[in-house]
N, C-alpha and C positions, 0 to 999 in steps of 0.2 A: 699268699702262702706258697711256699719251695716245696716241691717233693723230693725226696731223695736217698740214700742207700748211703745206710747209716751203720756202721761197724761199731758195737757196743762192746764186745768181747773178745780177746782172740778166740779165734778156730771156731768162733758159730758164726752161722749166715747172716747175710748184712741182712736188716729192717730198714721195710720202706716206710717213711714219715713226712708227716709235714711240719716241714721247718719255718721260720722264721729268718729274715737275712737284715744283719744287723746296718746301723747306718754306714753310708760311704765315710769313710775315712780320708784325709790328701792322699789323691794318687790314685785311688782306684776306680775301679769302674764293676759297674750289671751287666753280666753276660748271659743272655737269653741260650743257653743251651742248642744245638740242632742237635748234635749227636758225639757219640764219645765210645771210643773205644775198651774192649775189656784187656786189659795187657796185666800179664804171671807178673810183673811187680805187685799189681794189685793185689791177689792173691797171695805173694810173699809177705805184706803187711798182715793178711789176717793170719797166716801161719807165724806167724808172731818172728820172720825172718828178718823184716826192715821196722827199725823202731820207730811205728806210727804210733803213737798211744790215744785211746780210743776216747770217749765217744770220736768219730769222726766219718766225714762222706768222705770217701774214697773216689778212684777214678782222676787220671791226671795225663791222659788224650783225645781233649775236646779240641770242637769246634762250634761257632757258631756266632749270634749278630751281638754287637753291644747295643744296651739298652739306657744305660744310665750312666754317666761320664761324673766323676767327683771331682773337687776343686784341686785348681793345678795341671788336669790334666787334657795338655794342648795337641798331640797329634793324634788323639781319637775321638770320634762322635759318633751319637747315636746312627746307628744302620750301619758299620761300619763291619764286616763282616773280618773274625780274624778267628787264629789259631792259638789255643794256651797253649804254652811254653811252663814246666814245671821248675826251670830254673830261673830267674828275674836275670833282668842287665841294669842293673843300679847306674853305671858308667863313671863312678867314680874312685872306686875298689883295686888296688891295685891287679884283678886277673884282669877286668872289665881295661884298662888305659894299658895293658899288655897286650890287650885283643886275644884272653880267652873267656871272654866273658861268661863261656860256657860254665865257667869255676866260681861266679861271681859268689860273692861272701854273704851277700844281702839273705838270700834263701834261709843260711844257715840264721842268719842275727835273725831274723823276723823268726822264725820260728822258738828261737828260746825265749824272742821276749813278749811268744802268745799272739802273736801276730795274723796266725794260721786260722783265728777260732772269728769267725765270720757268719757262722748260721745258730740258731739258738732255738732248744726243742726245750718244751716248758718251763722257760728260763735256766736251761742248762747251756752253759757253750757248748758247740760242738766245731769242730777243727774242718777246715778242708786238706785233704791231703794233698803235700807236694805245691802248696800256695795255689791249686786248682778247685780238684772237689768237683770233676764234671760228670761222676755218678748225681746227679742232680738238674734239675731242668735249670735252674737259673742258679748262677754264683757270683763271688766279687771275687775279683784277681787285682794285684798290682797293674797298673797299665802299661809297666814294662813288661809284664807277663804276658800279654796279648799281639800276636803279631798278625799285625793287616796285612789283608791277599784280596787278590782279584776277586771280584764279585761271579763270574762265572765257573766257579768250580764248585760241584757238590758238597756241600760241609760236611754230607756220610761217609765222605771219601776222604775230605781236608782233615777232620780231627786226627787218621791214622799218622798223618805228616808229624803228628802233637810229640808221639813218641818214639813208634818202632819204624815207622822210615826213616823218621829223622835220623834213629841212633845204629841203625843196620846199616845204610849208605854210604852217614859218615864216618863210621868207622871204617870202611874200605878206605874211605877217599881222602879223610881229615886226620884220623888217628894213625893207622896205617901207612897211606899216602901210596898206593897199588901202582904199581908202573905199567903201559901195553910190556905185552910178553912175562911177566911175573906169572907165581903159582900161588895158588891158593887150598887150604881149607877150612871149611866151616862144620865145627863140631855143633849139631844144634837146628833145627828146620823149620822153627816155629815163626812165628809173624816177624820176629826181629833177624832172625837169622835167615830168612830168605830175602831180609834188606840189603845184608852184608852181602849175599849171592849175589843180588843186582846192583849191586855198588862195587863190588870188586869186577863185575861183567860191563858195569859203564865206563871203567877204570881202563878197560883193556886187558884185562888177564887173560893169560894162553891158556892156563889149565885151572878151574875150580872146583875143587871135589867136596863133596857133600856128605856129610857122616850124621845119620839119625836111627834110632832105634824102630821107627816107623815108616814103615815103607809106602804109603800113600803123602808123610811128609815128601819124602825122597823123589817122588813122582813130581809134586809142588815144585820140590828143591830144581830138577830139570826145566821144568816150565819156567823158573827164574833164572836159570842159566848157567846150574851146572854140567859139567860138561864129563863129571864120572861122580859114581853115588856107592858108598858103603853103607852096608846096612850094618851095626854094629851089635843088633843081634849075634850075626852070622860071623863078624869077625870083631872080637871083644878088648883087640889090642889093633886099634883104629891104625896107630900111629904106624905101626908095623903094612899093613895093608897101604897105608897113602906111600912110604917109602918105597914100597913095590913098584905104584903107579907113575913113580917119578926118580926110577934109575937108580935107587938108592939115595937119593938127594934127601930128599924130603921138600917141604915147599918154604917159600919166600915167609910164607906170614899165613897162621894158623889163625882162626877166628872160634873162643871159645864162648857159647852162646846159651848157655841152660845156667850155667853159677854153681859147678860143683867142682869140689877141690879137686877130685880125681882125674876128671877130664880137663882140666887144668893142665894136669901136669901130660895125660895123654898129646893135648893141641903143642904144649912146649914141646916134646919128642919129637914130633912130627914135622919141626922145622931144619931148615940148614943150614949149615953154618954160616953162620952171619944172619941167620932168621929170627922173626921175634913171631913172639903169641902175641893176641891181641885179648885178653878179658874183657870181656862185653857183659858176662851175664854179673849178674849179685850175688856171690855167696852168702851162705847164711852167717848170721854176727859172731862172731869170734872163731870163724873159722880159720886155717891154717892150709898154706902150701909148702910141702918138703920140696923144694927146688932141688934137683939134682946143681950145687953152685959152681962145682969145676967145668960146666960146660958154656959157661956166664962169660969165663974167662979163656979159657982155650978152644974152643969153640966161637966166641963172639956170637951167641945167643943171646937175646933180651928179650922182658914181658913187658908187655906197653898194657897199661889200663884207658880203660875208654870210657868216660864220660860224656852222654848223649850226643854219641857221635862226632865229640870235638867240635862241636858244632859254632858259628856265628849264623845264631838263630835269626834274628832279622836279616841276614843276607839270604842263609842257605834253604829255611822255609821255603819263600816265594819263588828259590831257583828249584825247589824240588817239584811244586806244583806247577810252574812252566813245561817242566821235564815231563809231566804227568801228562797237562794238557796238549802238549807237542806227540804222544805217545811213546815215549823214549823212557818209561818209567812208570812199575806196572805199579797201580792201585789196587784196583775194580775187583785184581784175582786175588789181593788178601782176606776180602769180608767174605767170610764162610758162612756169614748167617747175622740177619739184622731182628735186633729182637726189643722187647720194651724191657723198659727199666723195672717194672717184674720179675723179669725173667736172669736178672744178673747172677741168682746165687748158682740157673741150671748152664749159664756160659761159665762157670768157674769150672763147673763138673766137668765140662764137653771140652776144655783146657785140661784138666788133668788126664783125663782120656784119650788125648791127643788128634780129637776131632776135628779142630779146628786152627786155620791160622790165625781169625780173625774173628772174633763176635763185635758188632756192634749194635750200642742203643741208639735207637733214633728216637727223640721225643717228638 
């Protein structure tokens, strides 16, 4: 039997159950759970923001060992210690033979055609979210979904790599593409936007400014590597306050990191001419941006979207956690608190509180 944290409804708290996990399928594999990060996508699923439709285990930044390797599949074995990946590399898709495999298509087809529903609670399907599901001690993933890492890295630490370092870091470095001497800001201080801080600070950037409503984020935000912090409490037109900080310019490349339209358009103000916003967070579904567009053109303004950091997941994983193990790339200071998979529905609360950058379950 699986245990796991199971989303039956929107907007009520996940139930923990014991699941059932269905046979391997070609291609997949048993991944023995260590541990798995709680990250605000997850929580935009049960606020009914990302259309996950329910029953399903949620959670999609794991780490931990494989257990059971299904047929076909030759470059993993049992004990083989890796990271899910919530987007697959099929490699045969036309983003995957472009080398964005970050886009790969397969995620999408497998899930319409039920592909997603791998654990079964009294003979009901029930779906892993994001082709993960690592609210769960053990699950099956695509074996493209799995990327092997060195055996000496903490998997409490490795699962974080799963989602919000991957997708904070690379977005400085991959979607962005941060120059030494560039300006930055990051609207946003939470687990993934103090990725971008230290992705745009590994980058080389002269100046990174830090914009959060919370001023203990803001503290974080410094200890990652900003180098000036607004609190937007205190000043409610950010965009205004960063152009202060940088001579009327404004900065190279705005990093918008919570998913709300408004601050959308605040992170696009607050660049310069020839600057672009970077959208990192998720708006909720059918939402809308009023782009001020004469400035698209006479200005040379652009919005760049960022999907999971732009990431080439089996490259950029194992170079993040080199980076990690080298010191050059902080972990350790994201998990604000390690907790049992119990205790998931009180890390959703201590996230909307702003307690935390980081909850993790360790099973």
């Amino acid at each position: 039997m699986v245990r796991g944290a199971v989303m039956h409804n929107f907007m009520e708290p996940l139930k923990i159950e014991s699941l059932t996990l269905k046979p391997l399928r070609e291609g997949e594999i048993i991944v023995k759970l260590a541990a798995s990060g709680v990250c605000h996508s997850d929580l935009s699923v049960v606020q009914a923001k990302l259309p996950v439709p329910p029953p399903v285990v949620l959670g999609h930044e794991g780490a931990g060992i494989v257990e059971e390797v299904g047929k076909g599949v030759t470059d993993l074995k049992p004990g083989d210690h890796v990271v899910l990946a919530w987007v697959a590399n099929c490699g045969k898709c036309h983003y995957c033979i472009t080398n964005k495999t970050h886009l790969c298509e397969l995620a999408v087809q497998s899930a319409m055609m039920g592909q997603e529903a791998v654990f079964e609670l009294n003979g009901m399907d029930v779906s892993r979210m994001a082709g993960v599901g690592s609210f769960a001690d053990h699950t099956i993933v695509r074996a493209t979904s799995a990327i092997k890492i060195r055996e000496d890295v903490p998997l409490d630490r490795a699962c974080l790599v799963g989602c919000g370092v991957m997708t904070g870091v690379g977005a400085a470095i991959n979607t962005a593409k941060v120059r030494p001497g560039q300006t930055v800001a990051v609207f946003g201080c939470g687990g993934v936007g103090l990725n971008v801080i230290q992705g745009a600070a590994l980058a080389g950037a002269a100046r990174i400014i830090a914009v959060d409503l919370a001023a203990s984020k803001l503290v974080m935000a410094k200890a990652f590597g900003a180098t000036d912090v607004i609190n937007a409490k205190d000043n409610p037109d950010a965009s205004s306050a960063i152009k202060a900080l940088t001579d009327g310019l404004g900065v190279d490349y705005a990093f918008e990191v919570i998913g709300v339209p408004s601050i959308i358009i605040q992170a696009y103000m607050s660049v310069k001419r020839g600057g672009a916003a970077v959208v990192v967070g998720v708006p909720a579904m059918g939402s809308e941006i009023p782009v001020p567009s004469m400035m698209m053109a006479l200005e040379e303004k652009s919005m760049l979207g960022c999907l999971y950091g732009s990431g080439n997941l089996k490259r950029d994983m194992p170079m993040l956690l080199d980076l990690y193990m080298q010191k050059k790339l902080k972990i350790d200071e994201l998990v604000s608190k390690r907790i049992k998979l119990d205790d998931v529905n009180a890390a959703f609360e201590a996230m909307e509180k702003g307690e935390v950058a980081r909850s993790v379950i360790v099973y």
